[in-house]
Gaussian input, Z-matrix of N, CA and C with variables (Angstrom, degrees):
# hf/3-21g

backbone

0 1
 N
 C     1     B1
 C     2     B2     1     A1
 N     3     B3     2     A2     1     D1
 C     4     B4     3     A3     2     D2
 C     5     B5     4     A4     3     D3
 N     6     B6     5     A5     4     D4
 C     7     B7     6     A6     5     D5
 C     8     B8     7     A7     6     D6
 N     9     B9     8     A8     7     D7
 C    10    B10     9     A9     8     D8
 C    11    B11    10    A10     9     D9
 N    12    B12    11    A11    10    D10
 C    13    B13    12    A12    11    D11
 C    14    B14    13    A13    12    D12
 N    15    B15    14    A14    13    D13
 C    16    B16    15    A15    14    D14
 C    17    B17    16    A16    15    D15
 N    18    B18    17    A17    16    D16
 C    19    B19    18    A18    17    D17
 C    20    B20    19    A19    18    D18
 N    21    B21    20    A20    19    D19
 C    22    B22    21    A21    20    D20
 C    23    B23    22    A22    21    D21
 N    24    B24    23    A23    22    D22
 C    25    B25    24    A24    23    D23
 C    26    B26    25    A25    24    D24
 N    27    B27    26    A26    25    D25
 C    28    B28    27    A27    26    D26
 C    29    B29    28    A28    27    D27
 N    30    B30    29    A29    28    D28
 C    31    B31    30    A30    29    D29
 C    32    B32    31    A31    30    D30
 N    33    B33    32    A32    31    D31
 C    34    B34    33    A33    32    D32
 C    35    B35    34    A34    33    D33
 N    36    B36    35    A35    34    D34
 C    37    B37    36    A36    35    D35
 C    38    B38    37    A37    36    D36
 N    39    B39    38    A38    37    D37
 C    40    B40    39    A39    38    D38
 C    41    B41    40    A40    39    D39
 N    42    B42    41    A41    40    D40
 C    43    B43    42    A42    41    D41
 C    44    B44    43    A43    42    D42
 N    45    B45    44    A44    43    D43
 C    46    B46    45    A45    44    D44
 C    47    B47    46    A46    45    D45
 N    48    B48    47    A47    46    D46
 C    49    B49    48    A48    47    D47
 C    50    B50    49    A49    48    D48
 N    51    B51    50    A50    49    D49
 C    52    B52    51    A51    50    D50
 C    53    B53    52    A52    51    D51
 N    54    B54    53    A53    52    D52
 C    55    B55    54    A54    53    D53
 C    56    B56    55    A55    54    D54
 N    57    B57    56    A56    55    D55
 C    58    B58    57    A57    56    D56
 C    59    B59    58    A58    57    D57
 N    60    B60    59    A59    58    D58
 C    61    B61    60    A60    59    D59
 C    62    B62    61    A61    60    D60
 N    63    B63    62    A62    61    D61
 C    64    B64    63    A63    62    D62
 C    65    B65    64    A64    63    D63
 N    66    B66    65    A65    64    D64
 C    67    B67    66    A66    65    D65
 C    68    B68    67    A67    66    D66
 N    69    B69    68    A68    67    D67
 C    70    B70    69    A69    68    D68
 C    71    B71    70    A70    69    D69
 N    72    B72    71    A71    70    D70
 C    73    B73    72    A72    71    D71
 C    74    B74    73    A73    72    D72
 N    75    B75    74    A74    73    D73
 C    76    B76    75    A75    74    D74
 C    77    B77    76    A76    75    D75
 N    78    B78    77    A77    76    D76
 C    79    B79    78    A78    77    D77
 C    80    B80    79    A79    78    D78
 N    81    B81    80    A80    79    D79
 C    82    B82    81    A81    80    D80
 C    83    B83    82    A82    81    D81
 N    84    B84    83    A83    82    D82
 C    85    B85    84    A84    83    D83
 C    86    B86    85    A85    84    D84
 N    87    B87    86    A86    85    D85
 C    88    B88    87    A87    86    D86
 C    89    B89    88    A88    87    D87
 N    90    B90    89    A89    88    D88
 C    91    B91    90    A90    89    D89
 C    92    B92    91    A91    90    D90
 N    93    B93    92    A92    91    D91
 C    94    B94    93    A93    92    D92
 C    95    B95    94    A94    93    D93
 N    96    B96    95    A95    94    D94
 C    97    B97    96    A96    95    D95
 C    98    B98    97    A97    96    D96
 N    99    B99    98    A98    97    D97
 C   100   B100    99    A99    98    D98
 C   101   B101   100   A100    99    D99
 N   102   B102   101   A101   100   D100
 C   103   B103   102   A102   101   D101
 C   104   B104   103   A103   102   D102
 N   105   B105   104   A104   103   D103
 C   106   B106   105   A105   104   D104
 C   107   B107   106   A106   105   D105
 N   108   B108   107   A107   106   D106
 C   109   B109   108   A108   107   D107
 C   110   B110   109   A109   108   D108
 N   111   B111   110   A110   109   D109
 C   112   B112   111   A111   110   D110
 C   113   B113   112   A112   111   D111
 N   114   B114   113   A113   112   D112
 C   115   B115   114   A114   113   D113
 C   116   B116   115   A115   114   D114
 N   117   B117   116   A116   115   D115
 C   118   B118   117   A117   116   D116
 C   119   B119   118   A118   117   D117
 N   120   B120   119   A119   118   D118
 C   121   B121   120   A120   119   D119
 C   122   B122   121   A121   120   D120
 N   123   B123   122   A122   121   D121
 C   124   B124   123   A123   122   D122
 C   125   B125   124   A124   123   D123
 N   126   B126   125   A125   124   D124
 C   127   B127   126   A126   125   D125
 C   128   B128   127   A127   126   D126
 N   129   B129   128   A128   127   D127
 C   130   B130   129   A129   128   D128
 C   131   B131   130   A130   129   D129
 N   132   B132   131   A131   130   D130
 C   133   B133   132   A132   131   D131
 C   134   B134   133   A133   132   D132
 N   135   B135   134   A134   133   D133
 C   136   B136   135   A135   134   D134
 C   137   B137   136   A136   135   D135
 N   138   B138   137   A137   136   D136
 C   139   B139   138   A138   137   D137
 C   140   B140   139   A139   138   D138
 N   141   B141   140   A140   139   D139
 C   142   B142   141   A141   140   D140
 C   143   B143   142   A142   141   D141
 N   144   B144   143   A143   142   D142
 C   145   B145   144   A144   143   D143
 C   146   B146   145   A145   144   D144
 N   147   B147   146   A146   145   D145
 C   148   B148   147   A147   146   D146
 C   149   B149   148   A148   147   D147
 N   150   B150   149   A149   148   D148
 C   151   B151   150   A150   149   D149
 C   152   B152   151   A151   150   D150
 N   153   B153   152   A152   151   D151
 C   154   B154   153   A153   152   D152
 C   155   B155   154   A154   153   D153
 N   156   B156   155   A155   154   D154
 C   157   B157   156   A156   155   D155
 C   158   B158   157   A157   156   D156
 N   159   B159   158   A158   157   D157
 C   160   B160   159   A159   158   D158
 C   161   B161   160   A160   159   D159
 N   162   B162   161   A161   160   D160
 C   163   B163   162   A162   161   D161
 C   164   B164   163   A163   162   D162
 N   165   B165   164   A164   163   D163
 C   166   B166   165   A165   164   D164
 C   167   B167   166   A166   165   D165
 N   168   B168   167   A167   166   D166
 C   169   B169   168   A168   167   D167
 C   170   B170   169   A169   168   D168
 N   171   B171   170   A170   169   D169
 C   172   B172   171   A171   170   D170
 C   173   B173   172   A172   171   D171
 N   174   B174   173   A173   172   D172
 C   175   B175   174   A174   173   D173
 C   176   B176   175   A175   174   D174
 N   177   B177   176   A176   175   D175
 C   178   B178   177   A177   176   D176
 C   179   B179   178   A178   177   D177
 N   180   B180   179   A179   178   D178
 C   181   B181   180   A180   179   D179
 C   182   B182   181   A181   180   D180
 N   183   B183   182   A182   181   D181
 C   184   B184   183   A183   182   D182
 C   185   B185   184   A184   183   D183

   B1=1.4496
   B2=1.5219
   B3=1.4599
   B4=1.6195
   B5=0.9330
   B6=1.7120
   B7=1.7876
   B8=1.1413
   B9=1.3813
   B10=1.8729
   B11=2.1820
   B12=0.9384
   B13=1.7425
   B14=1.2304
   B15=1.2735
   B16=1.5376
   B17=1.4374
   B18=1.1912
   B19=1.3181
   B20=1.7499
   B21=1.1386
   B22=1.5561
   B23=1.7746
   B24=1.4318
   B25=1.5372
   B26=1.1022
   B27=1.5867
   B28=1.4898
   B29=1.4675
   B30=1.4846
   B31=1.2490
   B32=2.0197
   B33=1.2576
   B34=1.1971
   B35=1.2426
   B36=1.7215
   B37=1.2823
   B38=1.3729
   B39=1.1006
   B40=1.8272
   B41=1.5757
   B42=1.3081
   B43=1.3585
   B44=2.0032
   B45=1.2833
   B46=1.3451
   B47=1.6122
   B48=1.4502
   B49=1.1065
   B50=1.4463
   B51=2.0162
   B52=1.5317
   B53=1.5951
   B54=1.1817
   B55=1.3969
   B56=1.1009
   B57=1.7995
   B58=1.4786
   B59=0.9189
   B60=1.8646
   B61=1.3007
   B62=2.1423
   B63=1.2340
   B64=1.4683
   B65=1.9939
   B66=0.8309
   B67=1.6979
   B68=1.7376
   B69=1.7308
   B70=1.4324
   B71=1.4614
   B72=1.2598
   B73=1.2051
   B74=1.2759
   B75=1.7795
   B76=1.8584
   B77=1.0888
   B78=1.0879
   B79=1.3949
   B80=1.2821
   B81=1.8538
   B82=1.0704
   B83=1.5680
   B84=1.4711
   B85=1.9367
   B86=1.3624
   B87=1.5361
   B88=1.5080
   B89=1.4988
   B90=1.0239
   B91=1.8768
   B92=1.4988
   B93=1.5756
   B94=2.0349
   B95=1.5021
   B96=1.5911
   B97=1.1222
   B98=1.5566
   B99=1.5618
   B100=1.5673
   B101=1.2885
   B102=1.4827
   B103=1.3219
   B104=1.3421
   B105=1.5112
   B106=1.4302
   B107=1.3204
   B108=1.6687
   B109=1.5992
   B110=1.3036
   B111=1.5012
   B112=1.3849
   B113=1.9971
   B114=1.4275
   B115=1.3995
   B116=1.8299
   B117=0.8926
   B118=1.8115
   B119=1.6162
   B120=0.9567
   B121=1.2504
   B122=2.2833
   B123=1.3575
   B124=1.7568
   B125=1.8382
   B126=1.2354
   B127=1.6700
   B128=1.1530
   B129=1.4931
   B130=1.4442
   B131=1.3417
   B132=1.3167
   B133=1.6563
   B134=1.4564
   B135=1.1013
   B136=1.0770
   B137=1.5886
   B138=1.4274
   B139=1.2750
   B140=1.6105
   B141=1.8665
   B142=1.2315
   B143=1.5979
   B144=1.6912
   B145=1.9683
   B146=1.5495
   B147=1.2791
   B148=1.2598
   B149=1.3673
   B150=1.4385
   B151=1.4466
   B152=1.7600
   B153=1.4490
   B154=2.4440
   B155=1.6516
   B156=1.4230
   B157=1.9563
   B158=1.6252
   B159=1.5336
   B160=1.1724
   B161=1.4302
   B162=1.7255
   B163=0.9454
   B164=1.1726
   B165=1.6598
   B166=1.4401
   B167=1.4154
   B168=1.3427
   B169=1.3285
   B170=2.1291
   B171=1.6140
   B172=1.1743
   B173=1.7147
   B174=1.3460
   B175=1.3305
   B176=1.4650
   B177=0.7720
   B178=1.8361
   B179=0.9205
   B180=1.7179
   B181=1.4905
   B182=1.9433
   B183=1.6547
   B184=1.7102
   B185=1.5125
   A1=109.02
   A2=114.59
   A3=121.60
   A4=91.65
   A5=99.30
   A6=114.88
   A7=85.16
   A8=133.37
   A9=133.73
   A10=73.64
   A11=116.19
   A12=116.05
   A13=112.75
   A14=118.96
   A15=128.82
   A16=113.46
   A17=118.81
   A18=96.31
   A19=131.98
   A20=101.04
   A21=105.79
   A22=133.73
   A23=82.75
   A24=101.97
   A25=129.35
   A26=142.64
   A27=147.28
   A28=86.21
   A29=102.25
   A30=143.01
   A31=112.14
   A32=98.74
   A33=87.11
   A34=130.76
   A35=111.81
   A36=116.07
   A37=116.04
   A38=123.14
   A39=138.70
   A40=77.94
   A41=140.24
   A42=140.88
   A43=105.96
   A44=131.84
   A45=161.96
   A46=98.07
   A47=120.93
   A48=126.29
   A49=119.09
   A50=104.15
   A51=90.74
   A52=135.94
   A53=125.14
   A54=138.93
   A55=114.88
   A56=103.82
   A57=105.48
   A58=125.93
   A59=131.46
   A60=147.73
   A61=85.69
   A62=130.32
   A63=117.50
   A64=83.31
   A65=130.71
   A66=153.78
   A67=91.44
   A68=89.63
   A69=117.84
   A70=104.50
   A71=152.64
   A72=138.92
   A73=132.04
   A74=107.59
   A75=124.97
   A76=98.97
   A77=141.39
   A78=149.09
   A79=132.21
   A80=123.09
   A81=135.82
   A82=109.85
   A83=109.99
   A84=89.69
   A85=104.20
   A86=117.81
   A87=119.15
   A88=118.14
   A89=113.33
   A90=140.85
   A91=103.41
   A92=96.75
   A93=87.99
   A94=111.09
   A95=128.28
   A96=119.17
   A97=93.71
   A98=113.88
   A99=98.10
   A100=125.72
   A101=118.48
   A102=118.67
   A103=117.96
   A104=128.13
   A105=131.58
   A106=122.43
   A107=114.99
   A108=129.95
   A109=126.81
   A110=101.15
   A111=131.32
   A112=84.76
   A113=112.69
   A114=100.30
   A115=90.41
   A116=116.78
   A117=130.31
   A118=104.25
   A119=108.37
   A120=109.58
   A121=110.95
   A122=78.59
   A123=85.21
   A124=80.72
   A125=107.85
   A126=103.20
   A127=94.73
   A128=118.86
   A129=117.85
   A130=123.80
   A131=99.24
   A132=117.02
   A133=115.35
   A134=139.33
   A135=133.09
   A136=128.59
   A137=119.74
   A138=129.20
   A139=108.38
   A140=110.49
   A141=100.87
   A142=144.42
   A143=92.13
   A144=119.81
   A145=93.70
   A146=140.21
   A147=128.35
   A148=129.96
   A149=107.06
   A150=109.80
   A151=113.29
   A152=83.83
   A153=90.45
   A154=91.68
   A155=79.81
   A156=103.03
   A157=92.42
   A158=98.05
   A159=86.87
   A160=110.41
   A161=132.88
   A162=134.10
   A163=130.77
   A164=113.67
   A165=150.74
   A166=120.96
   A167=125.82
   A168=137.74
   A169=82.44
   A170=117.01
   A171=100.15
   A172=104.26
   A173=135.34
   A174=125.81
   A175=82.06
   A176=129.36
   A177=151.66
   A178=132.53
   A179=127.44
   A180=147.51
   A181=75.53
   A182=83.34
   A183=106.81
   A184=102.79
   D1=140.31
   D2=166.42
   D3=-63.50
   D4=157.66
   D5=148.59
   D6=-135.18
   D7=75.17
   D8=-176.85
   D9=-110.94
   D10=-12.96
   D11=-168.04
   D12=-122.42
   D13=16.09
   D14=155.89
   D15=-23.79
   D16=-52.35
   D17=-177.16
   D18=-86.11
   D19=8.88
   D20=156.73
   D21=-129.69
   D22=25.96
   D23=165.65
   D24=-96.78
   D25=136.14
   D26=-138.32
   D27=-93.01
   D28=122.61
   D29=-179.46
   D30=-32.85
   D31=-57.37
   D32=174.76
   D33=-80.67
   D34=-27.97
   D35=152.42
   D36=-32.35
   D37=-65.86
   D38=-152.65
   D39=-72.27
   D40=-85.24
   D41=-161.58
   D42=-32.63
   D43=-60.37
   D44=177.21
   D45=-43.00
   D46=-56.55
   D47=-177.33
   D48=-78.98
   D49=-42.99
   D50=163.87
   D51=-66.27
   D52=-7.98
   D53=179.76
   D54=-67.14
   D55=-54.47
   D56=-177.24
   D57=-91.31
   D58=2.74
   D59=178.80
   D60=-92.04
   D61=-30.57
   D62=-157.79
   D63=-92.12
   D64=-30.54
   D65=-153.96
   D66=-62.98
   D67=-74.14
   D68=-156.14
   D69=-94.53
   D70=-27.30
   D71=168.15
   D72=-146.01
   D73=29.51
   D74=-168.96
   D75=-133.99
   D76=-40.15
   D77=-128.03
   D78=17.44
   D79=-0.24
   D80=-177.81
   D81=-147.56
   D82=169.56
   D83=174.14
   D84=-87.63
   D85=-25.19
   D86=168.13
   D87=-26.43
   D88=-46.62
   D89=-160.27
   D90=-81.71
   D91=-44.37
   D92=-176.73
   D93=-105.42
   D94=4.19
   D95=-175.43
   D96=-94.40
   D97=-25.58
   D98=174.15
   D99=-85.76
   D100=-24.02
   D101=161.27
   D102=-50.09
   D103=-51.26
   D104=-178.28
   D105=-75.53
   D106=-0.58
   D107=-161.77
   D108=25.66
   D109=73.85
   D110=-134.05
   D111=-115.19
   D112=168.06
   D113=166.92
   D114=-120.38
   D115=113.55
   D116=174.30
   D117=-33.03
   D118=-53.20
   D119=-158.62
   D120=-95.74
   D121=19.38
   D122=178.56
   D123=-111.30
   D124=-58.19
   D125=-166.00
   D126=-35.51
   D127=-95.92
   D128=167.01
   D129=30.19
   D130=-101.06
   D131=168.55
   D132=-47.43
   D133=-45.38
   D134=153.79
   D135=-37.43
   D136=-57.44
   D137=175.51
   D138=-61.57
   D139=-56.19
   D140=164.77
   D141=-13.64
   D142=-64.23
   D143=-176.69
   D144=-61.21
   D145=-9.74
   D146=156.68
   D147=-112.00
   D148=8.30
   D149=154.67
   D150=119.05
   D151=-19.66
   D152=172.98
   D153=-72.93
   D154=155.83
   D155=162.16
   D156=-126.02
   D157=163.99
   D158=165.83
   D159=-124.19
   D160=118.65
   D161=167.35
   D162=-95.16
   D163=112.23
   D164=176.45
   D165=-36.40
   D166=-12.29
   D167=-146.26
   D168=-118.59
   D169=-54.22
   D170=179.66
   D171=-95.17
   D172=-33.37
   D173=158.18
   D174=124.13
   D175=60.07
   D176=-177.59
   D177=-151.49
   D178=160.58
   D179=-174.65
   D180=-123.98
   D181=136.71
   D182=179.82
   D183=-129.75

């Protein structure tokens, strides 16, 4: 699945999918926001406005 449309995809969806796309074949968000030429800091904010953070320490949206 793209996430080139992150920003109008249902929140937990988009959160659910980024985990297991960073999990299973990124290992970081570093890794999949540049693969997808993504801007890091919109996902972020995006996931944020529904309530995940993402903490770096387990490599997750919470």
């Amino acid at each position: 699945m793209k996430l080139t449309n992150f920003e109008t995809m249902d929140p937990v969806m988009l959160m659910s999918i980024v985990n297991m796309k960073i999990r299973d074949e990124f290992g970081d968000l570093d890794g999949l926001v540049k693969y997808y030429e993504i801007d890091k800091a919109q996902l972020i904010a995006r996931l944020a406005s529904a309530g995940f953070d993402y903490l770096p320490e387990a490599k997750q949206f919470r």
